[in-house]
N, C-alpha and C positions, 0 to 999 in steps of 0.2 A: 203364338198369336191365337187365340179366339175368336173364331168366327162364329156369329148368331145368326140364325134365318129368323127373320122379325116379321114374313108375311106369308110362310111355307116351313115345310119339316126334313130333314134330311132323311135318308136311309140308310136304317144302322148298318146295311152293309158298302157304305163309301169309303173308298179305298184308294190311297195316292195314284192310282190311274184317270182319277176320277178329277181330281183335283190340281188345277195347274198354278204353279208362284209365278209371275211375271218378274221380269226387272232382277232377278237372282244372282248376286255376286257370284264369277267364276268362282270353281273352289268350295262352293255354299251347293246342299242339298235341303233337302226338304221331307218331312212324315208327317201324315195324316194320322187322329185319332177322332173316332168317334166317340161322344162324350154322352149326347142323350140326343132326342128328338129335335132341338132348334139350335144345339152348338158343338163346334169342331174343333179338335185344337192341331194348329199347323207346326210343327215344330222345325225349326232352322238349327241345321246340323252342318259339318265341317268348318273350316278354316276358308275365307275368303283371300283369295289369290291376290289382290289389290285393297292393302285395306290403310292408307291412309287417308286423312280427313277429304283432302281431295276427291275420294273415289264413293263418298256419300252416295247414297242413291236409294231408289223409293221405288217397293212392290207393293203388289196386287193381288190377291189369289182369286181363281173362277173354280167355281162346281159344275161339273156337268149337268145339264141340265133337267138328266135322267133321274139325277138324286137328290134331288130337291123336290118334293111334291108340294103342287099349287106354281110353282115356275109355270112361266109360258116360253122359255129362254135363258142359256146358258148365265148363273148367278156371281158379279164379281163386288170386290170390296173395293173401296179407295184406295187410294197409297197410303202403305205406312212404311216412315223412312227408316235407311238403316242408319245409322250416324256414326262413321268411324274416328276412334280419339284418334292424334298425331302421337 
């Protein structure tokens, strides 16, 4: 995933401590890369523990609010789903 700051800049030193995935299939990790000034890319790693269609579900990611300049408050995205085939 791709995440854009559209009204502040990240700090090229933001580092998967910095950034949390919500809503994460057991099973399912998560890396951070810093890509430039206003975009991240979130990468979803492993095998999800539960992964029929049933077990659909929808995250989030948050920036700490330290690496984002021009935040007044920790920065999060909408859901974006995960959709498992049966």
């Amino acid at each position: 995933m791709t995440v854009t700051a559209t009204n502040g800049t990240f700090a090229a030193d933001i580092a998967k401590s910095d950034v949390t995935v919500t809503g994460l299939p057991s099973g399912m990790d998560y890396t951070v890369t810093y890509v430039d000034a206003t975009h991240i890319t979130v990468t979803l790693t492993g095998q999800a523990t539960d992964h029929e269609n049933a077990d659909d579900t929808n995250v989030s990611v948050t920036v700490a609010q330290a690496k984002v300049a021009g935040a007044t408050a920790n920065v999060s995205t909408g859901n974006v789903a995960i959709d498992f085939n049966d």
